[in-house]
LUMVOTI-88961 format. One line per 5 residues: number of its first residue (from 1); for each residue x, y, z of C-alpha. Coordinates in steps of 0.5 Angstrom, whole numbers, plus 2048, in hexadecimal, padded with zeros to 3 digits. Example, Ala and Ser with C-alpha at 12.3 -4.5 7.8 and 13.67 -1.06 7.14 Angstrom:
// residues 2
1	819/7F7/810  81B/7FE/80E
// end
This chain:
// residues 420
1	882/892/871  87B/892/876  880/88E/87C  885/894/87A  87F/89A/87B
6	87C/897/881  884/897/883  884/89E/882  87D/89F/885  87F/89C/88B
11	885/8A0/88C  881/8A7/88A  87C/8A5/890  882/8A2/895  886/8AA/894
16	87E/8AE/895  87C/8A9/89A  884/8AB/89E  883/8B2/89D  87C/8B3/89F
21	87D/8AF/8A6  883/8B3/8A8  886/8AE/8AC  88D/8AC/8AB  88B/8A6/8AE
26	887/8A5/8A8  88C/8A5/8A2  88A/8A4/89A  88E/89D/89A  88A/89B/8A1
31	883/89C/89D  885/899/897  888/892/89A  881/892/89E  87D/893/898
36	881/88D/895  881/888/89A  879/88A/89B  878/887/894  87D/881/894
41	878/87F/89A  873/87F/895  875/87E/88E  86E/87C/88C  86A/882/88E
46	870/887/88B  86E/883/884  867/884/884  868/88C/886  86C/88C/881
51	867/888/87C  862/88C/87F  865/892/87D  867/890/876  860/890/875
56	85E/897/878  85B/894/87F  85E/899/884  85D/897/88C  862/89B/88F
61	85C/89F/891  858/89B/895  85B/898/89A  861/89B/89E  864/893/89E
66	864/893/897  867/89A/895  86C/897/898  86D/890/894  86B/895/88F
71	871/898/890  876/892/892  874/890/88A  875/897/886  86F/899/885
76	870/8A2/883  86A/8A3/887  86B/89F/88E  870/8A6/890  86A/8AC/88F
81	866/8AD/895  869/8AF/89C  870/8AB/89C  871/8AB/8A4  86B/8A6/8A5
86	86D/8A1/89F  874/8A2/8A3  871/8A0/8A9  86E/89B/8A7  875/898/8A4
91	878/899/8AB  873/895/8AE  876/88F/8AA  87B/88A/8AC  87E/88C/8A5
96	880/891/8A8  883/88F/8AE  886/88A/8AA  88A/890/8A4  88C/893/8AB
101	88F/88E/8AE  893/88B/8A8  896/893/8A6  898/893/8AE  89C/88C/8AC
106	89E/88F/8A5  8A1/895/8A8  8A4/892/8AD  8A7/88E/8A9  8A9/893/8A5
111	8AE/897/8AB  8B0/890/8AB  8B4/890/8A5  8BB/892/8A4  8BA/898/89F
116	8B5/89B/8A2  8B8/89F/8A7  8B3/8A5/8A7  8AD/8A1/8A8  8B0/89F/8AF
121	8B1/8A7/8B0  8AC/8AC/8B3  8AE/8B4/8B1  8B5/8B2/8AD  8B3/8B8/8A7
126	8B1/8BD/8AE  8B9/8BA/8B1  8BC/8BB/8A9  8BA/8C2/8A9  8BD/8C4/8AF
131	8C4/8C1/8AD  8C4/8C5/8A6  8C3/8CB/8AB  8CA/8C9/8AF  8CD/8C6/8A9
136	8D4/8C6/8AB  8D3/8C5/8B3  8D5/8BF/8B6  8D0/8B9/8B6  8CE/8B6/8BD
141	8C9/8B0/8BC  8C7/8AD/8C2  8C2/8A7/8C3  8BE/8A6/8C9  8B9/8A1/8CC
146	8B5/8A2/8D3  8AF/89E/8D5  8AC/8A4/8D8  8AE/8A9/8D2  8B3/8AC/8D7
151	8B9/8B1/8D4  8C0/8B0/8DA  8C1/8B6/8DD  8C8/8B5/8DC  8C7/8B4/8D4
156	8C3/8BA/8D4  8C9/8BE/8D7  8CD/8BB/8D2  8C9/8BE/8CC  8C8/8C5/8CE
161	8D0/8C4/8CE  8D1/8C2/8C8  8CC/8C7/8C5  8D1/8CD/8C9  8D7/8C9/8C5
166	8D3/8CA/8BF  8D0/8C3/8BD  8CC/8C1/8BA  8C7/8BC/8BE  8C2/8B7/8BC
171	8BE/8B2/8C1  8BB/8AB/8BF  8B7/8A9/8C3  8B0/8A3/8C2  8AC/8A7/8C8
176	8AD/8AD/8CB  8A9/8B0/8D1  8A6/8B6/8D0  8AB/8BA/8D5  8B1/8B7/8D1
181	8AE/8B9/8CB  8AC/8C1/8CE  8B4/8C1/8D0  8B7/8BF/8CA  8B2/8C3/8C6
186	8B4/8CA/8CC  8BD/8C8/8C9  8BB/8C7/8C1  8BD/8C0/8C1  8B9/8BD/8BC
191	8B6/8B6/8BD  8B6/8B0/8B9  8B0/8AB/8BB  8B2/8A4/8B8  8AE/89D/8B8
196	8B4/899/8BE  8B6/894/8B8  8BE/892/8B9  8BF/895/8C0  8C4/89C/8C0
201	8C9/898/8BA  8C2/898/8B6  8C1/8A0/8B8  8C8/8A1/8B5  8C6/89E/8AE
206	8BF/8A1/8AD  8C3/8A8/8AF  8C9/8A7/8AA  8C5/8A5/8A5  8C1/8AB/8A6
211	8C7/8AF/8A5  8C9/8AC/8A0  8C3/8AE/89C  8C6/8B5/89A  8CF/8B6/899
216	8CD/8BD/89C  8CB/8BA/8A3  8D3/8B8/8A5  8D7/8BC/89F  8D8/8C2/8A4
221	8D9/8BE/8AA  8DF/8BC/8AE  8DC/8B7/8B3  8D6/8B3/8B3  8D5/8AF/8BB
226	8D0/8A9/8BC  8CE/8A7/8C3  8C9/8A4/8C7  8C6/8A4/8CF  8CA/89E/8D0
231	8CF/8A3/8D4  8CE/8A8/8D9  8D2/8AF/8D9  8D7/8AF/8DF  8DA/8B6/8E1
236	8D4/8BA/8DD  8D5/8BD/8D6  8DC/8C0/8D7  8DF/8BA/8D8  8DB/8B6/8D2
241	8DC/8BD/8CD  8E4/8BC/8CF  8E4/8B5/8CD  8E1/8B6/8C7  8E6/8BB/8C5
246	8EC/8B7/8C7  8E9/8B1/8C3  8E8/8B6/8BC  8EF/8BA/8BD  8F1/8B2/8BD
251	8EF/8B1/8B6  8F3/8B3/8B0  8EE/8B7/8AC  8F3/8B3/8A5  8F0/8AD/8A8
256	8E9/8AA/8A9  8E9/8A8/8AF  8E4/8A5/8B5  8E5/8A6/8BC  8E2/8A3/8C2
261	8E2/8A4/8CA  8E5/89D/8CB  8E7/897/8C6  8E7/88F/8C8  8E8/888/8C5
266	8E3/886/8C8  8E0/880/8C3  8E7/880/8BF  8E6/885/8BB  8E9/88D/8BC
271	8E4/892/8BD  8E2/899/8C0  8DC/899/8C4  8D5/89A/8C2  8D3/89E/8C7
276	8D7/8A5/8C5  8D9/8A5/8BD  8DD/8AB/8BB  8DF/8AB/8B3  8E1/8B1/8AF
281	8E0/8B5/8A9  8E4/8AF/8A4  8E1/8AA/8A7  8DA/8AC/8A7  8D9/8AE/8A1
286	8DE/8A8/89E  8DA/8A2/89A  8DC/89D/89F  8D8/8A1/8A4  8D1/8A1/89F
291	8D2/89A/89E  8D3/896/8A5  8CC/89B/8A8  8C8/899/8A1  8CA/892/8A2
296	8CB/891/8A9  8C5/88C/8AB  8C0/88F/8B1  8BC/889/8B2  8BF/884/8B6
301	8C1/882/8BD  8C5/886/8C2  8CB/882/8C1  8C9/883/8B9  8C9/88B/8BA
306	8CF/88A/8BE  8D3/887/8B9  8D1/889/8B3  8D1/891/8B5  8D6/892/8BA
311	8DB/88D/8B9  8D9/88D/8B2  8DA/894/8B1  8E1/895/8B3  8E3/88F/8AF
316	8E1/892/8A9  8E4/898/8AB  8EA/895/8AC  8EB/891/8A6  8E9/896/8A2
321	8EF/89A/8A3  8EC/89E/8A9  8EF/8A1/8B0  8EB/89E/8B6  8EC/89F/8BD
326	8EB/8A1/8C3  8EB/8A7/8C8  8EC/8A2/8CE  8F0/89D/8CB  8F1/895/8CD
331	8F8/896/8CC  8F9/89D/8D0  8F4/89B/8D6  8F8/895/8D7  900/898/8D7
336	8FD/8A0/8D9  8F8/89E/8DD  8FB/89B/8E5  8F4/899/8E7  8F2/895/8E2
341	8F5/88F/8E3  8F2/88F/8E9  8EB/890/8E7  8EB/88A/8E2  8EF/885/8E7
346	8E8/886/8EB  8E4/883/8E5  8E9/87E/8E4  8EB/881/8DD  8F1/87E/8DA
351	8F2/880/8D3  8F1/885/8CE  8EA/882/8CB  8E6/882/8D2  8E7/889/8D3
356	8E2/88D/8D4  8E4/894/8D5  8DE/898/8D6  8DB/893/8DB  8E2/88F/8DE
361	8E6/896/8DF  8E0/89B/8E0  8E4/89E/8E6  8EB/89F/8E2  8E8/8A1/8DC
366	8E4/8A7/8E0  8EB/8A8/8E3  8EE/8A9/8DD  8E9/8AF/8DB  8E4/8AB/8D7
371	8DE/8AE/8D7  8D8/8A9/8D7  8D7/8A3/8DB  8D2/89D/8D9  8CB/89C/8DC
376	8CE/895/8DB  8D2/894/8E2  8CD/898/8E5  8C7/894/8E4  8C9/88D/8E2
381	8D0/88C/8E2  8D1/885/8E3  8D6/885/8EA  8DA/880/8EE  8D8/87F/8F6
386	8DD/883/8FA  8DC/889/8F4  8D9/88F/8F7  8D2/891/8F3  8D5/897/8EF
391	8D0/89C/8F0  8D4/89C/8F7  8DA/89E/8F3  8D8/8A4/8EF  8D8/8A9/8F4
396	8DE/8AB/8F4  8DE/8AC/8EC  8D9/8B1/8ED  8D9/8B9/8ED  8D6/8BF/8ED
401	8D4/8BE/8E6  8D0/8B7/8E7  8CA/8B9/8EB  8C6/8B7/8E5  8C9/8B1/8E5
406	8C6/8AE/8EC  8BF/8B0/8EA  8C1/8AC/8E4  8C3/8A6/8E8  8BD/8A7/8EC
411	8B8/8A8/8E6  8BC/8A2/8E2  8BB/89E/8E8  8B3/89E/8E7  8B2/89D/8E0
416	8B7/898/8E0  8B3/894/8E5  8AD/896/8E3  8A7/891/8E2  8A5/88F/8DB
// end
């Protein structure tokens, strides 16, 4: 009964001593495992404070020292008198470097875990309460990474289209400067901050499953998009809007559906690619659905998260009696598209499984009406001695609509070569 009062006296001093420094840096489970630790040091002076306090010897007034080893052995009395000076002298201790640095390693490894899709999240009650007021508009998730925090223009142009159209926007991002976030905040999108754990495929899972906490978040909508800065929009909004509403008029709403701009065999498995999902009311409200983002692993390798996510999630799909395909489609650009072929012959691609359409037909693509190119073939598309650089070759893909796009490429190029 006394290890349970001392317990319990312990933690009544962690909240008061929590409350008193009004620091969110000073949290009552930081104050009591420092307390704990100061006395695990010292066992046998903790046992002779409490002896001594069985016996009526109070000496939490004498010394600021040893009210605070009073403290860290129970005694009722340590906690009266000016708490901000008992405090100070706790966070003088290595104790409490310690108790920081172990709750930094347990929280961290918190967001690591599967299940905890909120701990990796910043704002996600703030971004649901703006998704309950548009219950029915269509859903657009968009998940971004910069170095220097910095929102493409073209993307930009992009959202305030959609929002036009009547979407509904969020953006995911693990860092976004101050400029980025003022834009954002101008437009109403809301942002949702998330630890960068499983790259843009983890994002996607950590959404999906916020989703999936409450039915009436996807009860009223027709579509649900994924998608990430992989890409940059080509043609401006209107082309990016067009496409969107080819790919949802494409989905028989009898049906659960997922689209993709493009579709590959790449690693013998079929699957639309990552870069750009689309998936319609029975799918994302169907259990197949909840089950692969809550089960999907985002804590390995690129090729892990590759695997697993993308390839991995158009597998389930499809053995699950889902449709699956793409808006640009291996098949249609090989027998629709003349000039594929001779994009492909200039990397040496020879059969389905090497094509990459995204990076290996990027031009036939564009000229077929897709509205998004890979920042891939522009930065680092692996490429053959007599092939020109494709920055060399946009130009004629480019209209009115696109000059935010070359500010993108000129800021992309800075952060992309950017000294750590």
């Amino acid at each position: 009964m006394a290890r349970l009062e001392q317990a319990l006296q312990l933690r009544r001093l962690s909240r008061s001593l929590s409350i008193c420094s009004n620091d969110p840096d000073v949290p009552a489970r930081r104050v009591m495992k420092a307390l704990r630790g100061l006395g695990a040091g010292r066992p046998r002076l903790l046992k002779g404070l409490r002896a001594g306090g069985r016996v009526g010897l109070d000496l939490s007034s004498h010394h600021p020292k040893l009210r605070l080893w009073s403290a860290a052995a129970g005694h009722p009395k340590a906690g009266c008198g000016d708490a901000l000076e008992l405090l100070q002298m706790l966070q003088s201790t290595e104790a409490w470097h310690q108790a920081g640095e172990t709750l930094r390693r347990e929280a961290a490894n918190r967001r690591l875990q599967l299940w905890n899709h909120r701990g990796r999240l910043k704002h996600a009650d703030a971004v649901l309460a703006h998704l309950r007021q548009h219950p029915q508009a269509p859903l657009f998730f968009w998940h971004h990474y910069d170095r220097r925090g910095l929102l493409p223009r073209s993307w930009m142009a992009v959202f305030q289209g959609l929002k036009a159209a009547g979407w509904c926007v969020v953006v995911s991002s693990s860092e976004l400067a101050a400029e980025a976030l003022d834009a954002l905040q101008h437009q109403g999108i809301p942002v949702l901050l998330r630890n960068n754990i499983g790259l843009c495929l983890g994002a996607y899972r950590d959404f999906c499953c916020l989703l999936n906490e409450s039915s009436d978040l996807t009860r009223a909508r027709a579509t649900l998009v994924l998608a990430n800065d992989s890409t940059l929009p080509v043609g401006g909004a209107n082309a990016f809007l067009r496409t969107l509403s080819l790919m949802a008029d494409e989905q028989d709403p009898a049906l659960g559906q997922l689209s993709g701009i493009t579709d590959s065999v790449e690693r013998d498995r079929y699957h639309v690619q990552s870069y750009l999902l689309m998936g319609n009311a029975r799918l994302i409200q169907a259990p197949a659905w909840e089950q692969f983002w809550r089960e999907f692993p985002i804590n390995g390798s690129k090729d892990d998260l590759i695997n697993q996510g993308e390839l991995g999630l158009s597998q389930a799909l499809l053995q699950a009696g889902f449709t699956v395909k793409a808006r640009f489609s291996l098949i249609h650009m090989l027998l629709d598209e003349s000039t594929t072929h001779g994009e492909l012959a200039r990397f040496e691609v020879r059969e389905p499984r090497e094509v990459n359409l995204s990076l290996f037909a990027w031009q036939s693509l564009l000229k077929q009406g897709c509205p998004l190119l890979k920042k891939q073939v522009l930065f680092n598309l692996p490429l053959r001695q007599t092939l020109p650089l494709p920055l060399s070759e946009l130009k004629p893909y480019l209209g009115p609509d696109d000059d935010g796009l070359r500010a993108d490429l000129e800021d992309l190029l800075r952060s992309r070569y950017l000294n750590p």
